[in-house]
N, C-alpha and C positions, 0 to 999 in steps of 0.2 A: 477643444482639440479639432482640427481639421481633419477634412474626411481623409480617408486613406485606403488605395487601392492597390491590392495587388494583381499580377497580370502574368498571363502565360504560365499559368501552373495549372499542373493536374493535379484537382481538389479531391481528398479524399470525404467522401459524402456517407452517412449510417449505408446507404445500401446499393453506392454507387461511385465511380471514380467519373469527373468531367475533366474536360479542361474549358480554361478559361477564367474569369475574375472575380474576388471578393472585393467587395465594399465595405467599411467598417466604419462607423461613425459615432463620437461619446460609446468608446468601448465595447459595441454592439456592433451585429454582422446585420449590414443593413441590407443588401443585395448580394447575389447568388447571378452570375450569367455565364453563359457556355461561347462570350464573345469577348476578347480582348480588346483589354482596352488603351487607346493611344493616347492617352492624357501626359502630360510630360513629369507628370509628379508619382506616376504610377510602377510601383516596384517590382520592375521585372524578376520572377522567380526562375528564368532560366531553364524552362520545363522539366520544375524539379517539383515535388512534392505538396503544398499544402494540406496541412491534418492540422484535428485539433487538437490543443493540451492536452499533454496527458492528465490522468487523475491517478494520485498514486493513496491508497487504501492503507498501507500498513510497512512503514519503512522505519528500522531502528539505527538508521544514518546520522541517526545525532549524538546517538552516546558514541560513536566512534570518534566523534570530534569534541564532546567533552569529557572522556577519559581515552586518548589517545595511544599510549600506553600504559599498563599494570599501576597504579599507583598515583598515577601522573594527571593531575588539573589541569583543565586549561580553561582561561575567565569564560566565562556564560554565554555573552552576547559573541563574543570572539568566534566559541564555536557555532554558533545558532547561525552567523552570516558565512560562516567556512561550509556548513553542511547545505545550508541554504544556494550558496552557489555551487555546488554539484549536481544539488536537484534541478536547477534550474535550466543549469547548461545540458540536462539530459532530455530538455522537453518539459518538465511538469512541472506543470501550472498553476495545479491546485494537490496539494499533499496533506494527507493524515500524519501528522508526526506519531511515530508507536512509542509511548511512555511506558513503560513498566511500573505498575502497583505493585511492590514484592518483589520477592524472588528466591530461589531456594535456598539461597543462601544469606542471613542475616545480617552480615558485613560488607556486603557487596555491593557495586558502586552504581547498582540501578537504584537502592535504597539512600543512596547518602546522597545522589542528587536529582533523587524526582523533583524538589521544588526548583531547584537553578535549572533545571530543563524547562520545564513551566516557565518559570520567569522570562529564561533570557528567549525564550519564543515570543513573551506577551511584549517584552522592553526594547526588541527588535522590531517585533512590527509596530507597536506606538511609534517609534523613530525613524518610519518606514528606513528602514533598512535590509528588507529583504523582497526577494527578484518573486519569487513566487507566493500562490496565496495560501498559509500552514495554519488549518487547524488542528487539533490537538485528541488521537486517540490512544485511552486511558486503558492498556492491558494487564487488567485484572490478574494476578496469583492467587487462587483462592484456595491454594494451600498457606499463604502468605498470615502470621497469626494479626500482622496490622495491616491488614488490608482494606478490611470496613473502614477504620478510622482512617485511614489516609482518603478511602474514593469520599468519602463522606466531605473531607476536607475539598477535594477540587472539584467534583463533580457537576457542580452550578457554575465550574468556571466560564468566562464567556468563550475562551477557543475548546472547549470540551465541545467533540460534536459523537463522538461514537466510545462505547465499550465494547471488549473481548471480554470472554472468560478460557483463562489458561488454567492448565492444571498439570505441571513439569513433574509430578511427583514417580517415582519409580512403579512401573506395573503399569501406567496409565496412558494412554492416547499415544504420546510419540515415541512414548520407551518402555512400552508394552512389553520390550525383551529387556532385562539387566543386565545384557550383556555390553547391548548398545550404550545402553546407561552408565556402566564402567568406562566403556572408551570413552563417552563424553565429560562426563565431569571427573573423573582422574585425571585424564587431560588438563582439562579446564583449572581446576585447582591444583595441580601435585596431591594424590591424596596417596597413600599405599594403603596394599588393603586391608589392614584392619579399621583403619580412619575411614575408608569408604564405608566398612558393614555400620560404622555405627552412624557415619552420614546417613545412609540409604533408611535405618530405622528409625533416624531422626526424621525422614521426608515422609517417611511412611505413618508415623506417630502425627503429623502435622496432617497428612492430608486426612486420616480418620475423624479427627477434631473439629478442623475448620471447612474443610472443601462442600459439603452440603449447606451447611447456613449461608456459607460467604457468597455461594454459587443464586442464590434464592435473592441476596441482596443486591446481587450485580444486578439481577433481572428488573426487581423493581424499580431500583436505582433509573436503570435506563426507561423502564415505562413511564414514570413519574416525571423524568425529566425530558420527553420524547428525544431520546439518542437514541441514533445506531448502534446493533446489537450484533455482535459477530461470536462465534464457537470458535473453538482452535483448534487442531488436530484429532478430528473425529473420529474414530476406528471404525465403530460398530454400525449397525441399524437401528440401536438401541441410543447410541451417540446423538444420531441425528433425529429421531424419534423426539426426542427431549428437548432437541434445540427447536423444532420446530414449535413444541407445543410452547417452548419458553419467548417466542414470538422473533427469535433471530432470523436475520434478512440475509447474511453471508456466512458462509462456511473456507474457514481461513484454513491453507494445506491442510484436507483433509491426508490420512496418512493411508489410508486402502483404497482400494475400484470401488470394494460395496460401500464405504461411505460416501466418497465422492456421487458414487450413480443412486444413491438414495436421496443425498442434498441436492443434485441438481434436478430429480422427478417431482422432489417435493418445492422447487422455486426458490430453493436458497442459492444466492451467485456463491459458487466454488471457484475460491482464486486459491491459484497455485502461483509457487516463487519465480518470477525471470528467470536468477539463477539457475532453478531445478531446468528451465527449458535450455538455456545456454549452455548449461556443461553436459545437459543430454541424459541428466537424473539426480537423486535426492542427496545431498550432503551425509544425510545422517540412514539412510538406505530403505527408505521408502517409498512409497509410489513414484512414479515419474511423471513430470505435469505433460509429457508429449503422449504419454499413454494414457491418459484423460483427455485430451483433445482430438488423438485417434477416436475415442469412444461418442466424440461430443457432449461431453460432461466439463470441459472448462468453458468459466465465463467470465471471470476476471483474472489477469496479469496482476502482481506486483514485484516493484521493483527488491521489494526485505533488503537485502543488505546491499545490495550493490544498485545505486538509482539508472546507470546508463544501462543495465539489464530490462527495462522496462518496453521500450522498443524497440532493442535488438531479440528479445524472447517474440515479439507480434510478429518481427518482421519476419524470425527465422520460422514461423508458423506459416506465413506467405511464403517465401520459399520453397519449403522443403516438405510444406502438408497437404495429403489431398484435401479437397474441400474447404478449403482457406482460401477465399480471396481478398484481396487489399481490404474492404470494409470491414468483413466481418473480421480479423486480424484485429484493426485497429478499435473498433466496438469493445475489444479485450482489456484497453489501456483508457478506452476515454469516457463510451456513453454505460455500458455494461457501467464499472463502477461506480461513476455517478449517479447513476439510475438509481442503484442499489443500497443508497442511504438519502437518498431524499435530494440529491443535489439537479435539480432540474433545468436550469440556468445556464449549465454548459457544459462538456462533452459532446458537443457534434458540432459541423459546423451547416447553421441552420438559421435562417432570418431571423430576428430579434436574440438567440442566444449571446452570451459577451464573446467578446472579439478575444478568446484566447487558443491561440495559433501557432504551429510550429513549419518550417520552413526544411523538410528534411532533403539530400540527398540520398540516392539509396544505390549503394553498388552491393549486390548480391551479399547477404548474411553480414555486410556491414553498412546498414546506415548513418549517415553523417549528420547533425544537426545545422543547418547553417543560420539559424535565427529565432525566438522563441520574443512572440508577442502575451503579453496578459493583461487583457480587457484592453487590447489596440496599445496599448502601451510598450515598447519592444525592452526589453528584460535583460534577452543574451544575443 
């Protein structure tokens, strides 16, 4: 591949905005200068933006596209390159795809299609047919009663690169109140309420059973096979207490301040949802991740459900928060979660890192993406 140079853009840098040109050459950012360049091959940016890829940690953007609606299939690969161009077109470059081990419910369509999720991620990119680079993390139910045997089954996979341990059980971390719990899964399922009491003491009878062994197996699962290690909605001090000593690196929407400000003293990256920043707080009525960021206690953005919330959550942090400037904003979506499981190679854009590059405009609280390179290679 011939070199390639971009020109007249203001480069977002870990702790610095320039202007002026990147060099990129075999998928690597070979030069960094604060002088444009008049080469005639050189891609004027229009003094708009260049940042790096984003890196998205924990996104369940695929089962929307492989069960579309209630009931309803859609082939493997089909979805895999549907979800895959969303991510893509939103900037990110490198994504954790969030699989679901389990789930509280044992007919439910995160259960019936863990392996065609798997697959059509592994059968898309053999066929390089997808715009970004998707590896694969495996969120643990360890109320879930086959959940051993299933992480057991994919856990050596080659796109396996991180584990969660979740635990959706009632009374516990995100639905700590029952009452939340009722709105959510009667909703979720149609249930009335005597079918909810006997749900709720079926979740309850499961998480007494399994949630401590299974939670001990995730752990070594991940030491054993050096994966990233992530908690999920931490409550307590005691929450994060555990997680630390169980050697986890990130703390996923913790759901209080004193969890959040425990995990971030003790150096675990606390990522809260885009969404929660976009709509200005929690779905399900929990902390809010702009009240974590007031406090300096966020470190990592993801995009969860919606992938174009990943850098409209950074940018509305630039915006509209004190103590947010362009770097550290975007530190949120690209080197922070990189950092934070081992991905060394890229998240910033920095001499020898790969050349994966996004091309934003930005009109106040709405940024526009106008071109998304990964490893020099242009994508979207």
């Amino acid at each position: 591949m011939a070199e390639q140079i971009f020109t007249n853009a203001k480069i977002v840098l870990a702790d610095e905005v320039i202007h002026g040109s990147i060099a990129v050459n075999k998928g690597h950012i070979t030069d960094i200068s604060e002088t444009p360049s008049h080469l005639p091959q050189a891609l004027d940016m229009g003094n708009d933006y260049i940042m790096p890829g984003l890196v998205e940690l924990h996104t369940d953007n695929l089962e929307k596209h492989m069960t579309p609606r209630p009931k309803t299939e859609w082939p493997p690969i089909a979805a895999a390159v549907a979800h895959d161009n969303q991510v893509a077109s939103a900037g990110i470059t490198t994504v954790f795809d969030a699989i679901a081990v389990g789930d509280v419910n044992d007919g439910s369509a995160r259960i019936k299609r863990l392996n065609d999720s798997i697959n059509s991620l592994t059968d898309a990119k053999e066929k390089n047919l997808l715009r970004a680079d998707h590896l694969v993390h495996l969120r643990c139910e360890v109320s879930f009663s086959g959940m051993r045997e299933a992480l057991d089954r994919l856990s050596s996979h080659k796109l396996v690169k991180m584990l969660s341990i979740m635990d959706h059980t009632p009374g516990q971390r995100q639905f700590v109140s029952l009452d939340a719990y009722y709105t959510y899964y009667q909703g979720k399922y149609g249930l009335n309420d005597e079918q909810m009491k006997v749900f709720i003491q079926d979740r309850k009878d499961d998480q007494e059973r399994y949630s401590v062994p299974h939670r001990r197996h995730v752990v070594e699962t991940a030491r054993s096979l050096d994966l990233a290690l992530a908690s999920h909605d931490d409550a307590t001090e005691e929450h994060v207490r555990e997680a630390v000593e169980d050697g986890i690196t990130v703390a996923e929407f913790p759901t209080t301040m004193e969890a959040a400000a425990a995990s971030h003293k003790a150096g675990l990256g606390v990522m809260m949802g885009g969404p929660n920043l976009v709509r200005g707080g929690s779905h399900s009525g929990n902390i809010a991740a702009g009240d974590l960021a007031k406090e300096g206690y966020l470190d990592i953005i993801s995009s969860d459900y919606v992938p174009h919330s990943l850098l409209h959550g950074a940018m509305l942090l630039f915006d509209d928060m004190e103590g947010y400037d362009l770097p550290r904003a975007i530190r949120l979506v690209s080197k922070n979660p990189a950092e934070s499981v081992g991905l060394t190679d890229r998240g910033e854009i920095s001499i020898g890192k790969r050349a994966d590059l996004i091309h934003v405009h930005h009109s106040p609280h709405h940024p526009v993406i106008r071109g998304v390179w990964r490893e020099g290679m242009r994508v979207s």
